[in-house]
C-alpha positions in Angstrom: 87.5 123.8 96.9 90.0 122.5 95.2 91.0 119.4 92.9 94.3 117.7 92.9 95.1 114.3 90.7 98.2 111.7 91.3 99.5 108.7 89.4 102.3 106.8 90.2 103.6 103.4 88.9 106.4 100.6 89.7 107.9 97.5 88.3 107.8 93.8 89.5 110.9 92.1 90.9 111.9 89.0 90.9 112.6 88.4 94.2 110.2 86.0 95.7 107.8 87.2 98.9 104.5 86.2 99.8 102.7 89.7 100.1 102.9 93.3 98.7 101.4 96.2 100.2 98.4 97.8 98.1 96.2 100.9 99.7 98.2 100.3 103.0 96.9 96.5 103.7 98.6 93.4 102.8 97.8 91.7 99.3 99.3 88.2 98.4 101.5 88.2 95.9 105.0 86.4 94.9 107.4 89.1 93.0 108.0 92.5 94.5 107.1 95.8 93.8 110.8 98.0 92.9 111.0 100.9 95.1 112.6 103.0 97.8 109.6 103.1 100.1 107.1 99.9 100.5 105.9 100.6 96.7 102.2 101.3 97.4 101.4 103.0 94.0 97.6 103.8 95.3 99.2 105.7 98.3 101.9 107.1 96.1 99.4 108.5 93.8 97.1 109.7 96.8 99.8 111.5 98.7 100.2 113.1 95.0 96.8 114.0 94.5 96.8 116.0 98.1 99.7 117.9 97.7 99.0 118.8 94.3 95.3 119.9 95.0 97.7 122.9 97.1 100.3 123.1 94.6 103.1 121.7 97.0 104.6 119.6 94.8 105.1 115.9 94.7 105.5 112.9 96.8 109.1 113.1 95.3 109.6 116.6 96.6 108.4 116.1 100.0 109.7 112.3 100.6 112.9 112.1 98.6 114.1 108.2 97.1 117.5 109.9 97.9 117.1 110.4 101.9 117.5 106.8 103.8 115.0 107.6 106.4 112.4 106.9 103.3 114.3 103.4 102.4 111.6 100.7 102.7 109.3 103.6 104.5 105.5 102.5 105.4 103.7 104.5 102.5 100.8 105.0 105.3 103.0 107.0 106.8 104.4 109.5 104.0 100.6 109.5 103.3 99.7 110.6 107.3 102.9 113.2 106.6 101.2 114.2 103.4 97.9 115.1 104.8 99.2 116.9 107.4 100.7 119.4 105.4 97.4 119.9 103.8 95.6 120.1 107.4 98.4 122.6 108.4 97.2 124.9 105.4 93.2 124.7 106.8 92.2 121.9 103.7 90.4 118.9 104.4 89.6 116.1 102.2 85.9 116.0 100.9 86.6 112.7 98.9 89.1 110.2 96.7 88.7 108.5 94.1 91.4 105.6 93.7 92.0 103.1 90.7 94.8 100.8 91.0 95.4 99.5 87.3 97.2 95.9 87.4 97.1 93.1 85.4 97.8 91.2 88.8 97.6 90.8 91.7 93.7 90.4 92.1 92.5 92.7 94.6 88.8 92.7 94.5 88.5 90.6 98.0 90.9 93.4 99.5 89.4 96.6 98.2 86.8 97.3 101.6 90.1 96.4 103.8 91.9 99.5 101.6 88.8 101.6 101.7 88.8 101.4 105.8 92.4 101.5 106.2 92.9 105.0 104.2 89.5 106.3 106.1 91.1 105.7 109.4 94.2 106.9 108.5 93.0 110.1 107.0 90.2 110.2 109.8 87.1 110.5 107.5 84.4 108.3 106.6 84.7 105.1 104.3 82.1 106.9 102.0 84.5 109.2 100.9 87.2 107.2 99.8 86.7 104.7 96.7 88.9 102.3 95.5 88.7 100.3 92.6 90.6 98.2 90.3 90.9 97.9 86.2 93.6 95.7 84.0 94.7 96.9 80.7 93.1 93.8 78.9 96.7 91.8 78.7 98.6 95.2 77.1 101.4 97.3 77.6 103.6 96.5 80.4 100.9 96.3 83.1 98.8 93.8 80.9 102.5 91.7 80.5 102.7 91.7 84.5 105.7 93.5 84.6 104.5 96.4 87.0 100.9 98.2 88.2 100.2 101.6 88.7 97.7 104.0 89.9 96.0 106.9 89.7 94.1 109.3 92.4 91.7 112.4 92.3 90.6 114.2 95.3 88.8 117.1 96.0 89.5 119.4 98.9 88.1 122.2 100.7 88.9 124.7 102.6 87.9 124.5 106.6 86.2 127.0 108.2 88.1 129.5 110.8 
């Protein structure tokens, strides 16, 4: 077994849009999340956690904000891209535990969506993935609204031959 951890965080824009993508489903919002790829910091910081529970680096390494063919990129899919390099080495995930940390956008009405979209994507049961959600009581730049971030630990196993 294993144990791999991932954090990732991202600014607000000002340009206006009516949703923003949050462990891969849509949540309403009106600024933007600054990135290369769609900006989902839970995914960001789950891709993390599974390639550094193999020491293959980060998301960074594998998914570069320097290629275009990762410009506005579906995170769902460097997250599909991410497990299969773990799958390739004979690991499988045994669970995740996600917090998003956000001063907004609410997301408690969108957490079982999240739960069930990472499950299907990873192709494991809804029991092993939790999600959850925490503000920083109105400090720092997360508690002024001026970004959100997230943080991911997994632990992995090796399958059998």
């Amino acid at each position: 077994m294993r144990i791999g951890s991932g954090f990732d965080a991202h600014r607000f824009g000002e340009a206006q849009v009516e949703s923003i993508k949050l462990g891969g489903v849509s949540v309403p919002f009106d600024r933007v999340i600054v990135a290369h790829s769609d900006g989902d910091v839970i995914l960001h910081a789950l891709c993390d956690a599974l390639l550094g529970a193999l020491a293959l680096g980060d998301i960074g390494k594998h998914f570069p904000d320097t290629d275009p063919a990762f410009k506005n990129a579906d995170s769902l899919r460097l997250l599909t891209a991410s497990y299969q390099k773990l799958s390739s080495l004979g690991y499988e995930l045994v669970n995740a535990d996600l917090t998003l940390i956000a001063q907004a956008p609410r997301v408690a009405n969108h957490i079982e969506a999240m739960q069930e979209t990472i499950a299907a994507t990873l192709q494991i049961s809804t029991d092993c993935i939790s999600v959850k959600a925490t503000t920083t009581e109105k400090m720092g730049y997360i508690g002024r609204e001026e970004g959100l971030a997230a943080q991911a630990i997994v632990l992995v196993r090796k399958t059998e031959d």
